[in-house]
Every structure is written in C-alpha cells, then in structure tokens.
N, C-alpha and C positions, 0 to 999 in steps of 0.2 A: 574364566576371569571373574572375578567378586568385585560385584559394583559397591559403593554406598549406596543406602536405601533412596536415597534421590536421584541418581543416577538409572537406577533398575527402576524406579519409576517411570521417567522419563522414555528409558531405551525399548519401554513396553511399546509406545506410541509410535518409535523408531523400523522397532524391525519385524512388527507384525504388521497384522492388516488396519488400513486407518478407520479407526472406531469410530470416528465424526460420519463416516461414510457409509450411507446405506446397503449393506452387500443385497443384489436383488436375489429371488428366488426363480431360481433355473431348474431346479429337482425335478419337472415336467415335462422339460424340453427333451425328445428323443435324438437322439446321437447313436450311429451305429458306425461300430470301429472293431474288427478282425485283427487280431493279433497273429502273426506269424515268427516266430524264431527261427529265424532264417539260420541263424549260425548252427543252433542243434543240428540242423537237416543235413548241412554242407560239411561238417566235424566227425559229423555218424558213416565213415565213408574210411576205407584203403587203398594202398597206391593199385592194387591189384585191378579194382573195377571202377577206378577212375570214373573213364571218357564214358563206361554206360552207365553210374549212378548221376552224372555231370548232367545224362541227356532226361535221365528221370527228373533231377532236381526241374530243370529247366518246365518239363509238361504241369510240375506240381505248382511252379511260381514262376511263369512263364517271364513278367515285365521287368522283374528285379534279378533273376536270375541274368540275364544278358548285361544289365545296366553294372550288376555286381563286377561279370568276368572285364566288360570291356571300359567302362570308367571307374572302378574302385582298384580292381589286383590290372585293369591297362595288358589283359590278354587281347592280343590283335585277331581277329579275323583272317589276318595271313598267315599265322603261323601253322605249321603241320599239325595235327591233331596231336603227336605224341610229344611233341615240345611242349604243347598249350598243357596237358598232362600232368607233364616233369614241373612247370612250374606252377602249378597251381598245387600239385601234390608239395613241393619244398615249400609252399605258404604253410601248408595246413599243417604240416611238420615243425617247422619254425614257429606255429603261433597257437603250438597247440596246450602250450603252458596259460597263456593268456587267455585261450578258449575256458579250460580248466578253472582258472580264479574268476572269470565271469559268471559260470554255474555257479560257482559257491555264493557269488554276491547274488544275482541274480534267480535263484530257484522258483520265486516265486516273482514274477513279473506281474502280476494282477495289480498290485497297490499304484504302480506308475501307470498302468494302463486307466485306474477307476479316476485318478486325478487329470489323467489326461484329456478323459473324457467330462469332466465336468469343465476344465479350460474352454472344452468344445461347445461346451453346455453356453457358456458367459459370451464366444465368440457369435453363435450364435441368438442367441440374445439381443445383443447390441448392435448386430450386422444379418440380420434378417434370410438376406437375399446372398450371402459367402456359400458358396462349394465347397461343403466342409469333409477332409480327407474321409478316406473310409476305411484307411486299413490303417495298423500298427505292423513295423517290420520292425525287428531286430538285425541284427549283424554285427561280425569282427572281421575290421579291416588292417591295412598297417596303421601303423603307429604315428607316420607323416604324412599321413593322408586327409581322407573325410571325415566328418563326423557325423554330425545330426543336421539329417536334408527333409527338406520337403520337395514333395511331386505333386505331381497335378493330382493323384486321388491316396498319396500315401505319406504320412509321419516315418522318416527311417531314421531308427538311432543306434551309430555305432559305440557298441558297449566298451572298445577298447577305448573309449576316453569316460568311463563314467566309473574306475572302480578302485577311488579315493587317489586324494593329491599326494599322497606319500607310497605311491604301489613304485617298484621298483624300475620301471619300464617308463617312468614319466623322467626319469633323472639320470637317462642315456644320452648322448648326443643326438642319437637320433630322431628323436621328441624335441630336445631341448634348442634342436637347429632351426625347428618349425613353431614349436609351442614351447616358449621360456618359460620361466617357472609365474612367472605374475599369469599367466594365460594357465599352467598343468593347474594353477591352485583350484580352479573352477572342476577337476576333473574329477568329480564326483556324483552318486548316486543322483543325489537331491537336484540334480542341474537337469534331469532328462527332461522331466516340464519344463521349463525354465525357454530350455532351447527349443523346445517341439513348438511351446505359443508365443517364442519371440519371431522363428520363421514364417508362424501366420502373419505378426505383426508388419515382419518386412514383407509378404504377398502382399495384404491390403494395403500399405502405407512403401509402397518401393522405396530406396534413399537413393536422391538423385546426384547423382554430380556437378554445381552448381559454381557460378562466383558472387553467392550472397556474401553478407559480412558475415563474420565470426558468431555476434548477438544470433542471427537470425537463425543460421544452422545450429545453435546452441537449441534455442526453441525447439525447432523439428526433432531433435535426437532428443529432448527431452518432451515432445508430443510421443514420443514412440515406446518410452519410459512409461510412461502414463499407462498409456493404451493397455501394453503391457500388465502392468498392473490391477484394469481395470478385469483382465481375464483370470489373472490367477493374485483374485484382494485378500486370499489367504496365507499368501506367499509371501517370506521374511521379505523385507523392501532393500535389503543388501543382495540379495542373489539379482534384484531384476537388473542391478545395478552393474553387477560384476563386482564390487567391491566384498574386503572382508565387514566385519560385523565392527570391528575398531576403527577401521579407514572410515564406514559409513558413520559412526560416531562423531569421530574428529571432524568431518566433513558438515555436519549439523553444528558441533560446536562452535567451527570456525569459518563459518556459514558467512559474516559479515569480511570477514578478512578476504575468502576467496571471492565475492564479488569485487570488492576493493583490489582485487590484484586486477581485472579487468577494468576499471571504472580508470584506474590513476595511471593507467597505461597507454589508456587510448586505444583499449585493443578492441570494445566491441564493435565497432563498426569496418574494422581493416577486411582486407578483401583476400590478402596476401594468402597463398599455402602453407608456405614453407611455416609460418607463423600458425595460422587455424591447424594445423595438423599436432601441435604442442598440447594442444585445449581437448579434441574433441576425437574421438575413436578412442582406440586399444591402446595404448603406452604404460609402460612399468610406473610410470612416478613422476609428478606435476615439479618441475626443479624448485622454480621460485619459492615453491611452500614446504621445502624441507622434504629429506631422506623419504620420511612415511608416508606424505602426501601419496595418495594414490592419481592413476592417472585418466585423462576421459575428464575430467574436473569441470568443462564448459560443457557435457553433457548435462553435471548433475546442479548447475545454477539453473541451464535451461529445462529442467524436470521442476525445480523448486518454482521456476516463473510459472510453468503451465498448470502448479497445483493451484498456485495464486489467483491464475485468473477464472480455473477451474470451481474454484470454490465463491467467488464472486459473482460467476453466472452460470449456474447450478439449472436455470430452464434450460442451459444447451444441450443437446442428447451429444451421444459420444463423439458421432457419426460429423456433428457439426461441428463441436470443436474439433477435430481430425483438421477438418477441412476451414476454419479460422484462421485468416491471412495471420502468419507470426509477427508482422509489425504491429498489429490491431492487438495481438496477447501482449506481447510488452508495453503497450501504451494504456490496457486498460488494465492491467497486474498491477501495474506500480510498485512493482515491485525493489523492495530495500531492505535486505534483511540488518 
C-alpha cells in the first residue's frame, strides 16, 4: 500500500519501535536457549519401526516426547502398543505434506531463535530474578490444536500455525472451526517471537478473571501490551497488537472517536460480561465502528492510557508500573485523546 509522504511519515512512528524511547543495551546479558526440531526427529521415521524409533525419540527428549504423544496427538496410555502405533503412524502420513512445507519455510531456524533470545535478553533485564526458559522445541501438530506453549523450562512453537496466512490448510473447516480467518491472519513466520515473549508476558503478569469495570480491565490488557513491547521495542507495534498494519492505522487515526464510543456510552465503568467481552479479547470486528474496525479495541485505548501514563513517570522501572493500581493510571494519564 503507497502512503502520502505524510502518512509514511507518520506510520514510521506507528509501526516500528518508539524512537522517543530509550532501547537499553542487553547485548551482555547471557541467555542460554537449545534449540530442538522436534518434528525433523519424529517425520525421519516409518510405519515399519514405529513403537522402537517412538522409544528412541522418547530417551533423546524424554519431557516433550510424552507431553507431545499424550496432550498434543491425546495417545492414551491405555491403548495397546499397536493402536497407539497405527495412529500416530496415520498423523505422520496425513501431515506429512505440512511437515514437507515447514522445511521449506523453516530450513533455517537460527534468525527466530537469535531474536528470540535477545526478547530473553530485554526479559531478563527488566525482571532480574524470572526463570528464564532454556530450551527452544519446535514441532508439527494438528491443525485444531496447540500452538505456541510455554513450560516451566521450554519455548514450544508449533510450526503448523507459522507458514503464512494464505497456506492452504488454514482455509479448511477444520482450522477455520477453531481459528477463523481474523485469528489464521496471524499465521505467520514473523509471529513466532511475537507469541514465544507474549507467553512470558502472561507467566509474569497471569490474566485474572475478575468483576472489574470495563476501564480497568482495558488498563491490564493494555499493561500487558506494553510489557510486551518493552521485550521486543524492535517489533512492528501492529503485530504486538494482533491487528493488521491498516486496522492499527485507522485505530491511531480514530483514536478520539473510539474512546468517544466508551465515554458517551457509559461503558467504562460497567461491570456487565456479556458487554466487556464486545471490547476486550479476541473478536473479528468492534460493530459500532464499522465493517473494518478491528476487534479487542478496549485493549488498545487501554495500551494508549498505559503509554500515557508511562511516559509521564518515566522514574518508574517496569516492574513498578506492572504492578501500579490501574485506577491510579487512568487518574494520572488523563488521558483524552
């Protein structure tokens, strides 16, 4: 898309890192992270020798092998060895095209792993005292399943959701029953960071299930926006969002309008679900604000308050705004756009 030269001005400040803001220097801090391809290991294998390459894989990657057969492919422990077999062999059969297109994307996994670790680099940084993972696993799972988890010492990202929004497996029913198309859009290379240090985000900062008002849990998902950001300040400010690079436009643009849709409604302080669920999480599209509008919209007012108040008290380390009551942000943001 070709901006006007005022526009591409503008969208420099939008969708890169924010320039007013100090990136610190972490290139010192040690990080040590093991990379694993799990999928090569488990794909290099026929129906032939199965059950004894199954029990190699297992000695070679003992924690994830188990965690793979019995919560990702849900092979039971009760079934007979030659069932569990059959049906891990018809995965590997069935998904051995998708394995196939993920080498091609993926040959060189080192670029995601060196970014990954400098995310590690910024987490640890700012959070001193975090357990920070130590391994990298890859893997290919179905297609309505997991994606990208964190464990107590491992980043695991499955690659059958990272290999581009228009791969042909994302626009099945059987993706599309789980992950609709506003959700496959994310389903790209460039998201593997993205999700690997937003799952830190939610360890360090869990999201609680509460009956705040609307404002407040706006705040939190946009304290967590932040945070986010604050680990990867190199990172377009549309992916940490979920939004496309136009939605997060329009959404700057009409920046005063969408608080205006909260202000004149009387909906920040409402308690209600059925209501806060319209604003705030995963949804296709904010109705009130037309077709394009994207959805999540009281995330990203509560991301713009926390930058507000962020930039206002600039002695706070990160750690402390994390932890600054959200009625105390919105009262000293003042926030109006």
């Amino acid at each position: 898309m070709k901006l006007p030269v005022f526009a591409f001005l503008l969208s420099i400040g939008l969708f890169s890192c924010n320039e007013h803001d100090k990136i610190p220097d972490v290139f010192t801090i040690p990080v040590s992270l093991k990379t694993t391809r799990f999928e090569q290991d488990l794909f290099d294998t026929t129906s032939n020798n199965l059950l004894d390459y199954l029990i190699q894989l297992q000695k070679k990657e003992p924690g994830f092998t188990e965690t793979y057969l019995s919560a990702i492919l849900n092979v039971s422990p009760n079934w007979p060895r030659d069932s569990a077999a059959t049906y891990v062999n018809s995965f590997l059969t069935a998904y051995r095209p998708i394995f196939d297109s993920s080498e091609l994307t993926f040959h060189n996994f080192s670029p995601y792993e060196k970014e990954i670790k400098n995310g590690l680099q910024f987490v640890k940084y700012y959070f001193p005292t975090y357990l920070l993972p130590t391994r990298l696993i890859t893997y290919i799972g179905p297609a309505d399943g997991y994606g990208d988890i964190l464990t107590n010492d491992a980043l695991i990202v499955g690659l059958q959701f990272h290999l581009g929004k228009d791969f042909s497996l994302y626009k099945t029913s059987l993706v599309q029953n789980t992950y609709p198309t506003y959700l496959s859009s994310r389903f790209e290379p460039g998201y593997i960071v993205v999700n690997c240090m937003n799952n830190i985000v939610n360890d360090l900062y869990p999201e609680k299930i509460n009956d705040k008002s609307l404002v407040i849990q706006m705040i939190e998902k946009g304290k967590r926006i932040y945070l986010l950001s604050k680990f990867l300040p190199k990172t377009a400010e549309y992916k940490l969002i979920g939004y496309s690079e136009k939605q997060l436009e329009d959404a700057y643009e009409h920046e005063a309008v969408i608080w205006d849709l909260f202000v004149k409604n009387d909906y920040l302080q409402i308690t209600d679900k059925n209501i806060i669920k319209n604003y705030i999480g995963e949804s296709p599209k904010t109705q009130e604000l037309g077709e394009g509008a994207p959805g999540n919209i009281g995330s990203f007012c509560g991301w713009q308050i926390v930058k507000k108040f962020a930039k206002k008290n600039q002695n706070l380390t990160l750690q402390q705004l994390m932890d600054t009551d959200p009625e105390m942000i919105l009262q000293l943001a003042k926030y109006k756009p």
